[in-house]
N, C-alpha and C positions, 0 to 999 in steps of 0.2 A: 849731427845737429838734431835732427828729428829721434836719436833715441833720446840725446840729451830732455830735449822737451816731452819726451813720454816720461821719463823719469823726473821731471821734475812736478809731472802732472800728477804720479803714484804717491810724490811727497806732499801733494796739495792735499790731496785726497783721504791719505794719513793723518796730514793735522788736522783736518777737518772733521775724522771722526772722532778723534783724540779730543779736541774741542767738544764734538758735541757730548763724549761721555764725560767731562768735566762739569759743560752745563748741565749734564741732568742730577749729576751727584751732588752740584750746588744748590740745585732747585729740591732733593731731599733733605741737603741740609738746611737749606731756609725756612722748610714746610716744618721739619721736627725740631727747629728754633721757636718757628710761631706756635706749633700744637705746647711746645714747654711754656712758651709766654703768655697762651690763654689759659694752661692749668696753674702759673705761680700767679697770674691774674684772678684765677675762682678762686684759689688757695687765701690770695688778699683779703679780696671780698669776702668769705667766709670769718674770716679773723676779725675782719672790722665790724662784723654783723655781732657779734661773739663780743668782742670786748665795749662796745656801747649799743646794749640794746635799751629800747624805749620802755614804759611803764607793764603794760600787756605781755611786752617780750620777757621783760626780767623775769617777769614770776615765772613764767614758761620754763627761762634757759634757767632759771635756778632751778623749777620739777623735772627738768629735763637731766642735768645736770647730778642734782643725787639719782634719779634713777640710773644713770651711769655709777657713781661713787656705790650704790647698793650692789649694783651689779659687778662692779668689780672687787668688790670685798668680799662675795658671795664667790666668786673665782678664785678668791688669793684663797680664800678656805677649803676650797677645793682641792686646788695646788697643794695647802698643808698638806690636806688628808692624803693625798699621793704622794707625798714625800715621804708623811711618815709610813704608807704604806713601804714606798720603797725599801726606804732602811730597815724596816724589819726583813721583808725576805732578801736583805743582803744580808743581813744576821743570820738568818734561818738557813741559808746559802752555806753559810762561811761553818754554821754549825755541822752541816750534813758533810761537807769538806773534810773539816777534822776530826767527825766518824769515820768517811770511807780513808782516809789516810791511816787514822789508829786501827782501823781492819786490816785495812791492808799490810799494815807495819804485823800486827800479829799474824796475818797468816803468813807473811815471809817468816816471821819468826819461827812457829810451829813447822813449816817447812824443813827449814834448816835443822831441826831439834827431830823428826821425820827421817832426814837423811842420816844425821850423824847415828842414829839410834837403829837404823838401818845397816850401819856400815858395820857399828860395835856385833851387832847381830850376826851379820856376814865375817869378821874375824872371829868372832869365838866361834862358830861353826866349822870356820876352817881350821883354827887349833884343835879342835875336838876331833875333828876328821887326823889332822896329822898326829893326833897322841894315839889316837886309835889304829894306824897307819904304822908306827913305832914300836 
């Protein structure tokens, strides 16, 4: 009887931390449900500031506004010029490529043109040796 009730004490005890780490993992996700519902809340508000602003506003958000549009057309141009920077040294890339490739294709070439002219050398030598041998 009395282990029965230790053991049923170990399981109180159990579900009880079990519980408490449930509430605290609920109480995080509540916290970073409200911290998301205060930021889609400024996110609101900002939008609705944004699409009806007052007399003093408008001219604002409209100089506010092309200096954004300046500013990002002054970026996209940007962008171009590194683009086309890009593509050229993938051009200039792809040129020095198929230099050291046709080098290299020649000097296997001459290589092989090296050994055979090499070899022709070494049989007539040794015909010459065995005519003279004869």
């Amino acid at each position: 009887m009395e282990a029965y009730l230790l053991e049923i004490q170990a399981e109180t005890i159990v579900r009880e931390d079990q519980v408490a780490q449930r509430e605290k993992r609920i109480e995080a996700r509540e916290r970073e449900l409200n911290e998301r519902e205060a930021l889609l809340e400024a996110h609101r508000k900002i939008l609705e500031s944004k699409q009806a602003p007052t007399g003093e506003e408008s001219s604002e958000s409209a100089k506010a506004l092309a200096k954004e549009a300046r500013a990002l057309k002054a970026l996209q141009r940007e962008l171009e010029a590194q683009e086309a920077k890009l593509i050229e040294a993938r051009k200039m890339l792809k040129e020095r490529e198929d230099f050291v490739e046709n080098c290299e294709n020649e000097l296997v070439e001459r290589t092989m043109n090296l050994t055979e002219r090499e070899a022709r050398l070494e049989q007539d030598e040794e015909d010459r040796e065995a005519r003279r041998l004869a």
